[in-house]
KEMARLUM-70301 format. One record per residue (C-alpha): x negated, y, z; residue number from 1. Coordinates in Angstrom, 3 decimals. Layout:
// residues N
[[X,Y,Z],NUM]
...
//
This chain:
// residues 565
[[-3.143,15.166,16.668],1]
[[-1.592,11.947,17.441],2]
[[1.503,13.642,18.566],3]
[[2.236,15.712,15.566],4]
[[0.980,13.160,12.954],5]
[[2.689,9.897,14.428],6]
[[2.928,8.107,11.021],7]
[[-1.393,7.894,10.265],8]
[[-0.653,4.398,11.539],9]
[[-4.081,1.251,11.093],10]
[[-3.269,-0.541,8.034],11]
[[-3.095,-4.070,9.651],12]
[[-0.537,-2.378,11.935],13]
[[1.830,-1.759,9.762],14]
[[2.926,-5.460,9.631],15]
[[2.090,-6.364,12.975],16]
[[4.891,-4.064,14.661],17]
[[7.122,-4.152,11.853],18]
[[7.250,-0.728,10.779],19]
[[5.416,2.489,9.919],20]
[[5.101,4.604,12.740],21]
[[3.793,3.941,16.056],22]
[[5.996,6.432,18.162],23]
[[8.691,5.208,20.664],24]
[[10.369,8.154,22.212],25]
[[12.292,7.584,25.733],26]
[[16.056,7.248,25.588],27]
[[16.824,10.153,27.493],28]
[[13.562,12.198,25.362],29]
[[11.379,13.396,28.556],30]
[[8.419,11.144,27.291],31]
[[7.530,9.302,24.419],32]
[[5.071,6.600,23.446],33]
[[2.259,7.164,20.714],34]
[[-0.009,4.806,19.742],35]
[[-3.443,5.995,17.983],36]
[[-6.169,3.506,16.628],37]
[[-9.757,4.285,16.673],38]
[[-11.344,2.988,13.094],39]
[[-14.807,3.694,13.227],40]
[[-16.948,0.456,12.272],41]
[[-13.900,-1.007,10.932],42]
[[-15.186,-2.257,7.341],43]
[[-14.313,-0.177,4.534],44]
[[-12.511,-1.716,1.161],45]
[[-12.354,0.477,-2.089],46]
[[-9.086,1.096,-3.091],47]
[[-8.420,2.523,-7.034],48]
[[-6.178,5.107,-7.844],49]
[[-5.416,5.882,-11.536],50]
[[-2.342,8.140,-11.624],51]
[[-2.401,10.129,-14.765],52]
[[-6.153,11.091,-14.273],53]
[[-8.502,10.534,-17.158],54]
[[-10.579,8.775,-15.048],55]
[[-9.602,7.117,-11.445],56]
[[-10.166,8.033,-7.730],57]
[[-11.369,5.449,-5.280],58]
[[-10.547,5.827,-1.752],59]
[[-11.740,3.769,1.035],60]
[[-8.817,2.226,3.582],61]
[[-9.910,0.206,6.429],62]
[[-8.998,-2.542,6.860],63]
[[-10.468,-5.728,9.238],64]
[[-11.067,-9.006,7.824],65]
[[-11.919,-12.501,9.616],66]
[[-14.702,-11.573,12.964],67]
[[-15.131,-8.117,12.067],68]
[[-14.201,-5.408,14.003],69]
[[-10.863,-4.244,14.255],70]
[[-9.368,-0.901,15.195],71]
[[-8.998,-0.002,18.685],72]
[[-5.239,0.992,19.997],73]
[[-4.571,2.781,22.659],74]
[[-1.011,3.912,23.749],75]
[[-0.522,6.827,24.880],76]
[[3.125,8.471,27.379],77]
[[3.468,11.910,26.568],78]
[[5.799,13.899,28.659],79]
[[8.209,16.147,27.535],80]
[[9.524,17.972,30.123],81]
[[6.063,19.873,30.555],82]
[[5.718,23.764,29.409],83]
[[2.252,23.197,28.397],84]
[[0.908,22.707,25.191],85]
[[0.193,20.166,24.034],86]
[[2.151,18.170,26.234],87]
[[-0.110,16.523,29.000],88]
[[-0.653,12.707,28.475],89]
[[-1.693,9.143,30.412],90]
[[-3.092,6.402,28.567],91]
[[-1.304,2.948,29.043],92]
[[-3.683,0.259,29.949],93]
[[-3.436,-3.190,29.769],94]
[[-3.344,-5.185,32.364],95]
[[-5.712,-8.493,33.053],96]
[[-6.180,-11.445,31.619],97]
[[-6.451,-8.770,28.217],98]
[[-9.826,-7.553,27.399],99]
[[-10.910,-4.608,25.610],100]
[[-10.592,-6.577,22.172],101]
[[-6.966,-6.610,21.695],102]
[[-3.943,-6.465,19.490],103]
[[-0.558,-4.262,20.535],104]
[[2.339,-6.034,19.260],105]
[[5.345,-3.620,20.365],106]
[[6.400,-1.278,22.800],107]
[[9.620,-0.111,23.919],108]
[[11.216,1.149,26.622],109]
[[13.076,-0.637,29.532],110]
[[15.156,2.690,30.839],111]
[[13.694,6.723,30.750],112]
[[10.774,6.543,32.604],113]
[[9.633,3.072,31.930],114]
[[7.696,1.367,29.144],115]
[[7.169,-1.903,27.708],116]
[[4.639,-3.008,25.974],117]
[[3.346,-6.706,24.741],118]
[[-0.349,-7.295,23.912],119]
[[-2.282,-10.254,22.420],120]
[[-5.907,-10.883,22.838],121]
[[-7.990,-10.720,19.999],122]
[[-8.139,-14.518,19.701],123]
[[-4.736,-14.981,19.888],124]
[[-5.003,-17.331,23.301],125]
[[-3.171,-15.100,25.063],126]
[[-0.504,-12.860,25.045],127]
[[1.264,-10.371,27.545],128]
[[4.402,-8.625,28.380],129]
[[3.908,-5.392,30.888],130]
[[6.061,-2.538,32.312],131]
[[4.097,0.709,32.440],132]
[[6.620,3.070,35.752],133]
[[6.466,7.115,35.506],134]
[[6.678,6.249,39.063],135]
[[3.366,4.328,39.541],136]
[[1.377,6.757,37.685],137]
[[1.810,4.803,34.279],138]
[[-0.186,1.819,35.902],139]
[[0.622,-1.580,33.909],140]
[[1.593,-4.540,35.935],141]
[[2.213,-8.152,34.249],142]
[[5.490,-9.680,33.660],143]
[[4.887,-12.616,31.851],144]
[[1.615,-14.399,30.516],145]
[[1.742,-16.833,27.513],146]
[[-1.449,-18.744,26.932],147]
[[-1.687,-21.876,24.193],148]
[[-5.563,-23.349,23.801],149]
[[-6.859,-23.091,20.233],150]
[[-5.068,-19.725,19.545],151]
[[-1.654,-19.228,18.005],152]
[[-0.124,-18.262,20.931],153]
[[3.534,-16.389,20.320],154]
[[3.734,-12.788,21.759],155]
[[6.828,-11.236,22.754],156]
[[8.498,-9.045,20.109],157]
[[10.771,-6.553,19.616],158]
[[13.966,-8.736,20.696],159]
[[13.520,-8.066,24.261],160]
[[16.625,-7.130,26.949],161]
[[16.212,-5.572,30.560],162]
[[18.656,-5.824,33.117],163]
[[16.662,-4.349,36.309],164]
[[13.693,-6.323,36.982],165]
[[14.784,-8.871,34.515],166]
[[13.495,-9.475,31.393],167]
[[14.843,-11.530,28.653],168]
[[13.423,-12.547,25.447],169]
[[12.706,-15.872,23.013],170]
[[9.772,-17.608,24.249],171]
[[8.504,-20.271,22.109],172]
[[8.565,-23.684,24.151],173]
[[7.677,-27.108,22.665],174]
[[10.715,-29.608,22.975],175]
[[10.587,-33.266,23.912],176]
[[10.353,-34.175,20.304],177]
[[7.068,-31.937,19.900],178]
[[8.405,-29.327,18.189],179]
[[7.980,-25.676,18.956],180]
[[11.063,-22.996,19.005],181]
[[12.288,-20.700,20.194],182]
[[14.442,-20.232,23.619],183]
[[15.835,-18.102,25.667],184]
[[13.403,-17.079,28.492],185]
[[14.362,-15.105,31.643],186]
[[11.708,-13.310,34.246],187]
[[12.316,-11.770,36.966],188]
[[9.131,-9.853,37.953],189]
[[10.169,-9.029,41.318],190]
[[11.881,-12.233,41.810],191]
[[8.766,-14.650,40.713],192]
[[11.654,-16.580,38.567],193]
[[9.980,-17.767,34.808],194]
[[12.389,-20.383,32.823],195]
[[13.927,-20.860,29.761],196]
[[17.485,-21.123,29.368],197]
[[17.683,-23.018,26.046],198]
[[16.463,-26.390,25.196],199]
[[15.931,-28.768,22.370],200]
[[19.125,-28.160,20.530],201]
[[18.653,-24.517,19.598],202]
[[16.209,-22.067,18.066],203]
[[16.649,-18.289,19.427],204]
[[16.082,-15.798,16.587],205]
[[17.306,-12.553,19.150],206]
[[18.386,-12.109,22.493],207]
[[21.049,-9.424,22.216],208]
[[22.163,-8.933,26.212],209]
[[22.183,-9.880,29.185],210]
[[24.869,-9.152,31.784],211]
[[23.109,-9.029,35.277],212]
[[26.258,-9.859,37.690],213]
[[27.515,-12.702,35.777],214]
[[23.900,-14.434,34.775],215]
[[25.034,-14.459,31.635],216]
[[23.109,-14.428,28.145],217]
[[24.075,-14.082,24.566],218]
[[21.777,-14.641,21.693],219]
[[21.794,-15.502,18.284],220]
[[20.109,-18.586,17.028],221]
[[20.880,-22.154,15.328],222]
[[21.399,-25.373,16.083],223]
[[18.446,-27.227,14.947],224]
[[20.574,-30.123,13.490],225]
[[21.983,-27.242,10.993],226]
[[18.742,-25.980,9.686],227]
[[17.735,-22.075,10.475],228]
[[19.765,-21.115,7.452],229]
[[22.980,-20.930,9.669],230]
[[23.042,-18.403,12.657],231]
[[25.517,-17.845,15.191],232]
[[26.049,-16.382,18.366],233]
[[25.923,-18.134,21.323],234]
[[26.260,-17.114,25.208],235]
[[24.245,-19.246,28.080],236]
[[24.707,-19.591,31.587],237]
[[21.729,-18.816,34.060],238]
[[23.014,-21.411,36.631],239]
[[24.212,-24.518,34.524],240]
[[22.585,-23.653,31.170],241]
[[25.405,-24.619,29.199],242]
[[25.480,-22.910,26.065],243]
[[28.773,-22.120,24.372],244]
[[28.974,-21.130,20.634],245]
[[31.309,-17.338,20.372],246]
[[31.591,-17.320,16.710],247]
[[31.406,-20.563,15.214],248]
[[35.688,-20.639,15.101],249]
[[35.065,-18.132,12.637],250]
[[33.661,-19.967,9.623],251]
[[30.660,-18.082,8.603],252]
[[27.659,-19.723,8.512],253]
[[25.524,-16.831,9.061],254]
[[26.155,-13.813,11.229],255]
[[24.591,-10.841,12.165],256]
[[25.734,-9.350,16.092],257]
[[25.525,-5.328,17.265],258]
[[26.863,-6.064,21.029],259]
[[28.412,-2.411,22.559],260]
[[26.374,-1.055,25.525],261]
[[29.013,-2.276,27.953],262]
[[28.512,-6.235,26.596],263]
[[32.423,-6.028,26.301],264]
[[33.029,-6.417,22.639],265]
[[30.992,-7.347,19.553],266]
[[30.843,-6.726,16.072],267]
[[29.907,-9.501,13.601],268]
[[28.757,-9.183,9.947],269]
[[29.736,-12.187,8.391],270]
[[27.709,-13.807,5.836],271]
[[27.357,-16.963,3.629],272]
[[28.285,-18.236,0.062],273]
[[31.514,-15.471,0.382],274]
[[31.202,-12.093,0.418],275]
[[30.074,-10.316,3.827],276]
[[33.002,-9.004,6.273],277]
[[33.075,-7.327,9.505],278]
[[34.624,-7.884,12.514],279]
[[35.075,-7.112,16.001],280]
[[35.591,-9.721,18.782],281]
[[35.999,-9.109,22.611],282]
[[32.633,-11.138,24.352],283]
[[35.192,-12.802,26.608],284]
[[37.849,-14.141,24.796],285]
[[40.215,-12.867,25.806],286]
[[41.289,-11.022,22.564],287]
[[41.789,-11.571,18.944],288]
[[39.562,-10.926,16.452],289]
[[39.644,-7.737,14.392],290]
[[38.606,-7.626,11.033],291]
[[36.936,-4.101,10.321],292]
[[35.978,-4.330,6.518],293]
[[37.236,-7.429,4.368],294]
[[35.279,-5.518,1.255],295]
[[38.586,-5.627,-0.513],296]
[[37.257,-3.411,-4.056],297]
[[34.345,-5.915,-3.895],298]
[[36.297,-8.678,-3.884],299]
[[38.501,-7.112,-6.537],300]
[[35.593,-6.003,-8.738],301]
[[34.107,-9.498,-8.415],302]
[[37.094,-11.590,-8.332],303]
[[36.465,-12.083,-12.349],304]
[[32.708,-13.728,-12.319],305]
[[31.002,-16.782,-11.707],306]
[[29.227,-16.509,-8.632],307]
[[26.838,-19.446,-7.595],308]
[[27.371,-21.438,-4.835],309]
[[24.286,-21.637,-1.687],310]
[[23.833,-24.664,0.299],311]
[[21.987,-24.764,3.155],312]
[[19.910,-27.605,4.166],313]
[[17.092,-28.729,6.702],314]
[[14.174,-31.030,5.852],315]
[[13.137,-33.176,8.408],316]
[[9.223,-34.015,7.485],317]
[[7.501,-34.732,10.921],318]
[[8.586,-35.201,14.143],319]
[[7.509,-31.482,15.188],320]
[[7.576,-30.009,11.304],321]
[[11.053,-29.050,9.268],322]
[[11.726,-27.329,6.212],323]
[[14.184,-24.535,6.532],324]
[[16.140,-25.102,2.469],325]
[[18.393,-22.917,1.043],326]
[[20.073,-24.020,-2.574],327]
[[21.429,-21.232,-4.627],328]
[[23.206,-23.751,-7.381],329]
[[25.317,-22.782,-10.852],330]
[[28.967,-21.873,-10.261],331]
[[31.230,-24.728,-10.651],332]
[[28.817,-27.213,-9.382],333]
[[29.932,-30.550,-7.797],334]
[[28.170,-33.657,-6.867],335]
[[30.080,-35.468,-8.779],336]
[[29.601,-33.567,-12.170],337]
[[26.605,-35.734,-13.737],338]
[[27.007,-33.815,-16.977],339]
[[24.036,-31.166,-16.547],340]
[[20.599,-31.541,-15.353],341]
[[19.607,-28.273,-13.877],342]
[[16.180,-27.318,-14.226],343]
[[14.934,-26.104,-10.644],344]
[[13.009,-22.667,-9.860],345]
[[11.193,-23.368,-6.221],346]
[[10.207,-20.367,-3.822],347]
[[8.114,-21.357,-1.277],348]
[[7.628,-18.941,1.877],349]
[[4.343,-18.547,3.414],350]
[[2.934,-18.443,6.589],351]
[[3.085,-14.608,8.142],352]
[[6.234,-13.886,5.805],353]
[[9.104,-13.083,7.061],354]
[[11.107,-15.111,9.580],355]
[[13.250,-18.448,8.329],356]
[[16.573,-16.943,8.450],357]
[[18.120,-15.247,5.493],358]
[[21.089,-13.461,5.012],359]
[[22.653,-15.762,2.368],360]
[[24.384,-13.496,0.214],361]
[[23.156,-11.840,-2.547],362]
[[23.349,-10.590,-5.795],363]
[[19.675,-10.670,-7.167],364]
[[17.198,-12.510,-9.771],365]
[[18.326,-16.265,-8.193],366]
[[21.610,-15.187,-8.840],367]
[[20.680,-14.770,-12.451],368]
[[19.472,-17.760,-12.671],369]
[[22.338,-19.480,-11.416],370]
[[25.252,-17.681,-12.951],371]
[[23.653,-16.664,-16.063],372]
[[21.937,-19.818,-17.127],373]
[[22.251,-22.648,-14.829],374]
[[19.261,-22.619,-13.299],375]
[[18.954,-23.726,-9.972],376]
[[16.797,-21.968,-7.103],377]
[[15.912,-22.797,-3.901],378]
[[14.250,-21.070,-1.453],379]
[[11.886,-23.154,1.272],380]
[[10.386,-22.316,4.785],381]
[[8.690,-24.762,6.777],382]
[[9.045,-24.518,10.875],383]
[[9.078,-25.551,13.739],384]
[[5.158,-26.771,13.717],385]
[[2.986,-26.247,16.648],386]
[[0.974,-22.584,15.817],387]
[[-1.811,-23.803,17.933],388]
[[-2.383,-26.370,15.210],389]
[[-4.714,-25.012,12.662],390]
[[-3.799,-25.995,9.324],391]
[[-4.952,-24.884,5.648],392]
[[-2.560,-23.660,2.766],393]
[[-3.824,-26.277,1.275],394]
[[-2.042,-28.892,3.894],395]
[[0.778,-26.271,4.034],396]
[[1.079,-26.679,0.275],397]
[[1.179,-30.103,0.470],398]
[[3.837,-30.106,2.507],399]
[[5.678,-27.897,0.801],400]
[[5.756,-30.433,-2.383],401]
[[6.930,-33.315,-0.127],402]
[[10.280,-31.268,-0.096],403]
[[10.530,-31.029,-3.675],404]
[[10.118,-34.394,-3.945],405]
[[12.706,-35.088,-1.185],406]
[[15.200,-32.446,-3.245],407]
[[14.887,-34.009,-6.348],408]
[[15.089,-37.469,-4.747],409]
[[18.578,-36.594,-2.646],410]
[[20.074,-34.479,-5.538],411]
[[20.270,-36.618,-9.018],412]
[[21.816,-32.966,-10.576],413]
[[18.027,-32.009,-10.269],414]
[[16.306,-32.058,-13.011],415]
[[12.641,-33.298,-12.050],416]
[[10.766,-32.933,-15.615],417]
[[12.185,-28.646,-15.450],418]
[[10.334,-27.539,-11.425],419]
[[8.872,-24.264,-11.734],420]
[[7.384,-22.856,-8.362],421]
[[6.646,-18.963,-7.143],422]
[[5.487,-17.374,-4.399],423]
[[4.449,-13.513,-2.763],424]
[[1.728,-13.223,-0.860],425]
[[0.562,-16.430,1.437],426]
[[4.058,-17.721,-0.506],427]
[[2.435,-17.443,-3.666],428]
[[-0.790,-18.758,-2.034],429]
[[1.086,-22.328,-1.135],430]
[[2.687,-22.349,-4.670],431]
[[-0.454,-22.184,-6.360],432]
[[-1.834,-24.840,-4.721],433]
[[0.997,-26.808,-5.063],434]
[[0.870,-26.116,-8.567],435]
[[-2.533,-27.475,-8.495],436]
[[-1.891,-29.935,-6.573],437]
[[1.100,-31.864,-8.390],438]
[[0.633,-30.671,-12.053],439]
[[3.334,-33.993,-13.144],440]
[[5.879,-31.865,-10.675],441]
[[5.777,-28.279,-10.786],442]
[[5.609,-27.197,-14.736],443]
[[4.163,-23.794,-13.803],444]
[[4.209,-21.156,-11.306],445]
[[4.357,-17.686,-10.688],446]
[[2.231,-16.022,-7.857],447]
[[2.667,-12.381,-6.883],448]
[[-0.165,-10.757,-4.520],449]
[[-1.483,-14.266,-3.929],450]
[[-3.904,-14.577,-0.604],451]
[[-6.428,-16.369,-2.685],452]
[[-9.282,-16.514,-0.101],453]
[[-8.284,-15.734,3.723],454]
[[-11.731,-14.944,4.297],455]
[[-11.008,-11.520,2.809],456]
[[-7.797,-11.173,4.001],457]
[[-6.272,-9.382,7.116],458]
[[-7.942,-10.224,10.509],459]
[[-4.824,-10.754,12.896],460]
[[-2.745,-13.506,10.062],461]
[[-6.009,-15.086,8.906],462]
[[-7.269,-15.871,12.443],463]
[[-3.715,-16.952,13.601],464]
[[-3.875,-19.315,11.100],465]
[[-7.139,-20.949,10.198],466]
[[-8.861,-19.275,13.161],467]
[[-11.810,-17.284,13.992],468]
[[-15.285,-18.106,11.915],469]
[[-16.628,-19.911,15.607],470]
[[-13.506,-21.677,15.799],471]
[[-14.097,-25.654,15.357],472]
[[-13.408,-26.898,11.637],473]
[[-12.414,-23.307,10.478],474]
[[-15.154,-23.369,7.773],475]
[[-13.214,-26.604,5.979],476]
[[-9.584,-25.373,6.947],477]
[[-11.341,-21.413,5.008],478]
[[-12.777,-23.348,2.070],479]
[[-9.497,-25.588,1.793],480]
[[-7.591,-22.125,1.608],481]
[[-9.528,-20.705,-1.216],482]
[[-7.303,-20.505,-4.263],483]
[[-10.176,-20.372,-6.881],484]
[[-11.523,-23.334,-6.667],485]
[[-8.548,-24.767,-8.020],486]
[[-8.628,-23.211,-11.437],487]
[[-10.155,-25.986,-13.340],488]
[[-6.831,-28.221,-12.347],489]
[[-4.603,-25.021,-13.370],490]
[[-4.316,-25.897,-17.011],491]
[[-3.968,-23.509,-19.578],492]
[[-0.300,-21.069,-19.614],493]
[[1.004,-22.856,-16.275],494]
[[0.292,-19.264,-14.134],495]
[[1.764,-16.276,-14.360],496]
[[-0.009,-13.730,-11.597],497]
[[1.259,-10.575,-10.722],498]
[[-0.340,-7.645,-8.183],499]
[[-0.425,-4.120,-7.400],500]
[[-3.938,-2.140,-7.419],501]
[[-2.581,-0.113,-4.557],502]
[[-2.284,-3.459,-2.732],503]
[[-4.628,-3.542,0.535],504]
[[-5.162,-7.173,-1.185],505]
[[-5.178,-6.772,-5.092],506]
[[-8.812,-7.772,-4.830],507]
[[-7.395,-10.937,-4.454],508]
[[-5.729,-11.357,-7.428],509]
[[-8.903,-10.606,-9.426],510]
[[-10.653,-13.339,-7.833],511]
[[-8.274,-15.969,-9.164],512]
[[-7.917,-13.878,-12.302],513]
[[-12.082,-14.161,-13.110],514]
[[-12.236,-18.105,-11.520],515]
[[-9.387,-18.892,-14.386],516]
[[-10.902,-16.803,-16.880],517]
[[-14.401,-18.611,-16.213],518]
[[-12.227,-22.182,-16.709],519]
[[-11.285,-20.237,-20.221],520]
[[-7.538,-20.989,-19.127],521]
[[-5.604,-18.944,-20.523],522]
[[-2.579,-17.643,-18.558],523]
[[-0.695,-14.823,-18.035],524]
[[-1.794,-11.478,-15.832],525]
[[0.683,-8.503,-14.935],526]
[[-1.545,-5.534,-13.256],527]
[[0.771,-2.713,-11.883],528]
[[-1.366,0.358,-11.132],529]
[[-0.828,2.444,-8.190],530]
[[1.957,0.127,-7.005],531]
[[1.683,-1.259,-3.566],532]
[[2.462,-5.186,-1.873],533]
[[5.746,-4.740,-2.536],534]
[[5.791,-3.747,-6.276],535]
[[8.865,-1.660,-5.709],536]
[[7.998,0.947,-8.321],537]
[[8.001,-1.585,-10.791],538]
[[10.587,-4.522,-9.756],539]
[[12.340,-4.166,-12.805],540]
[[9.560,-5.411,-14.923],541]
[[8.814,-7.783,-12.637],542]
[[12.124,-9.143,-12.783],543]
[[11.640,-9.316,-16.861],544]
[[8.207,-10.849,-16.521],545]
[[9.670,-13.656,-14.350],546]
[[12.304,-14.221,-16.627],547]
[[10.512,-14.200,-19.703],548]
[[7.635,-16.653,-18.069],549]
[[9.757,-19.465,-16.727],550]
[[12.718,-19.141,-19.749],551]
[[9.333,-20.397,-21.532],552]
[[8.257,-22.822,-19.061],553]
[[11.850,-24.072,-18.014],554]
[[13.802,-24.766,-21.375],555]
[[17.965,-23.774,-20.404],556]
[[20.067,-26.871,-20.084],557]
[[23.050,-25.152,-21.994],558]
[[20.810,-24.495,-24.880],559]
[[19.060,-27.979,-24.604],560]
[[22.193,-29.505,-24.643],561]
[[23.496,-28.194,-27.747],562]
[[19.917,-28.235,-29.566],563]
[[20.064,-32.428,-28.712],564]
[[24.315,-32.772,-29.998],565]
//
């Protein structure tokens, strides 16, 4: 069964290995991994399904919430090359210090008869990366053990190269300055070696190869003084460590890197405030660049509009805590034009969400804003802090509105009586409590699939963040994180909340929606029926909603201006 129906993949799985399958076939297809997930006792949540029924179905999903039970994985080598049917299979173990309570993070394979897999413990203390050999009978051994006190502890992901017995990955390390990123980290299994080859000055965001006769390493990352919002690709030494920067000469502040198998060439997606471009560029040096796709008809078809200009920025708020910024500002703006206030539209990013890079370029709702009427956005991540350090949303939030404050303080074009705030998902969590928080700074805000009490949410985020119910001062850091006890400091048609009944976590929204409706505030609520987190079915009205809500809330500042001639 698990075979032929690889994509009946546990719910909380879906996010934990990034995707929605759990089948890794070898490279040269005589085995392939499965993963299957025993459910029973795993709690049971009603989900509704209206459709075009006269009256709706409910369904039950399972899904594991803070220190209940969660599924059980096991992963599973088929082989291929077997007659029989169905083909005959060995169950991957993992090896000690993991215990039968577990989370698999990914798997993968290091060449056709061996797999890797990475595990965390079910407290999040500890986390593993093992090879699995055809040759020893599928038995796991360990190649490298992460352990933090207090939980938090960062497994290895899918960004992992092999060259032989070496392994090579980012490895989060905390820097002199107390700061955790992440670096370059090379094992050697065999050879008992275990160091990072980064330090201080850069943050690792993929390890793309490793070249086993030279020592060499290339990765792309950023320089922490430039703020995550700028990625480039870098190579580093094994024996001196010196790290040298391969594409900087080029300009863009963002790249993207697909090395060839041979770690001769590579080809570079350029990124930023222009228009993306392609290129190819020998790893040595020893050749020019080639430009592959300039997007010449979208340049041509473009040439004609206003297209906003994106700045990106990094917020320095703690020794070991940053703020990742990136400004999408109206076309034609200059820091010395004093002529316009621009109202501000704030997005914060939550914990669990999606890395801190972004691909800068883009033609989407901010963009409206900016070109079409001079709104300015700005999107902000906050990094860098230790994960072992358990902290609410509601500290998160807080956090999060000491960057406003520092935005609106550097940039006088900023128009601090026009801040709007939104969110999706633990996003839209630390926007509401902003919102709550600093009613005299953010206007109003709009929350989409808010987490509005972590409690109920999914086991492996919620316990990575605020910890497990036994953990010390988890009940203050769960009660701190529950959104609806700030309704009474909500006001009346500041909120705008969005959601998806098909959402694993739409019974979320509902509890904010009754805790404002008992405060008789009146704000505004957007259900979308049978739609799921990500509201695709119905981004288009979304898109409307948002517009229509903050056009009310933010007043224009070319309108404004003539209204006040």
């Amino acid at each position: 069964k698990d075979l032929t129906h690889p994509s009946s993949i546990s719910c909380p799985y879906t996010e934990i290995l990034g995707q929605d399958n759990a089948v890794w076939p070898s490279p040269t297809g005589d085995f392939i991994a499965v993963a299957s997930f025993n459910e029973t006792g795993v709690r049971e949540l009603p989900v509704i399904e209206y459709s075009d029924n006269v009256y709706p179905t409910v369904h039950s999903l399972r899904y594991p919430t803070v220190d209940t039970i969660i599924p059980e994985v096991s992963v599973w080598v088929y082989d291929l090359t077997s007659s029989r049917q169905p083909p005959p299979r060995t169950r991957l173990v993992p090896p000690p210090p993991i215990n039968e309570s577990h989370y698999l993070v990914t798997v993968g394979w290091v060449d056709g008869s061996t797999v890797w897999a990475s595990w965390a413990s079910r407290d999040q203390t500890t986390a593993i990366l093992s090879t699995c050999d055809h040759q020893a009978l599928w038995n796991c051994s360990l190649v490298h053990e992460n352990h933090k006190e207090g939980g938090g502890v960062s497994p290895v992901v899918r960004s992992v190269v092999w060259a032989g017995s070496w392994a090579v990955f980012p490895w989060s390390v905390r820097t002199l300055s107390g700061a955790w990123h992440n670096h370059v980290a090379l094992v050697g299994a065999r050879e008992g070696r275990h160091a990072p080859l980064t330090l201080e000055d850069y943050h690792v965001t993929e390890v793309l190869g490793y070249v086993l006769n030279d020592s060499l390493v290339y990765f792309r990352g950023s320089e922490l003084e430039n703020g995550a919002g700028r990625q480039q690709v870098y190579s580093v030494s094994m024996g001196h460590q010196k790290v040298y920067c391969i594409t900087c000469h080029m300009g863009c502040p963002y790249v993207m890197a697909y090395p060839s198998p041979t770690l001769t060439h590579i080809v570079v997606i350029c990124t930023g405030s222009d228009l993306p471009s392609s290129h190819l560029l020998p790893l040595d040096g020893s050749g020019p660049v080639v430009p592959l796709n300039k997007q010449s008809k979208l340049r041509l078809a473009l040439k004609d509009l206003a297209l906003p200009i994106v700045y990106s920025m990094d917020v320095a708020l703690a020794p070991a805590l940053h703020a990742a910024v990136t400004l999408t500002l109206p076309p034609g703006w200059s820091k010395d034009d004093d002529t316009l206030l621009f109202p501000l539209v704030v997005q914060m990013v939550g914990p669990a969400e999606q890395d801190v890079e972004e691909r800068l370029w883009h033609l989407g709702w901010k963009e409206y804003l900016s070109s079409g009427h001079q709104v300015a956005h700005a999107r902000v991540q906050l990094w860098g802090g230790d994960p072992s350090t358990r902290a609410s949303t509601h500290t998160l939030a807080q956090y999060q509105s000491r960057v406003i404050q520092k935005m609106l303080q550097q940039f006088d074009f900023l128009d601090p009586l026009n801040v709007g705030v939104w969110g999706w998902g633990s996003g839209a969590s630390l926007a509401v409590d902003a919102a709550a928080l600093a009613p005299d700074l953010l206007k109003c805000v709009a929350a989409v699939n808010p987490v509005v009490d972590w409690r109920a949410h999914g086991s492996f985020w919620a316990e990575r963040l605020l910890g497990s119910a036994e953990s010390e001062g988890s009940g203050r850091r769960y009660e701190d994180s529950d959104l609806t006890r700030l309704a009474p400091h909500l006001g009346a048609n500041r909120v705008l909340l969005a959601h998806g009944t098909r959402d694993p976590s739409a019974h979320h929204s509902f509890l904010l929606a009754h805790a404002l409706i008992s405060q008789e505030s009146y704000f505004t609520h957007v259900v979308y029926t049978d739609d799921d987190y990500m509201l695709d079915l119905n981004r288009y009205h979304l898109i409307n909603a948002f517009n229509k809500f903050f056009f009310t809330c933010l007043h224009d500042p070319l309108e404004y201006e003539l209204e006040n001639q």
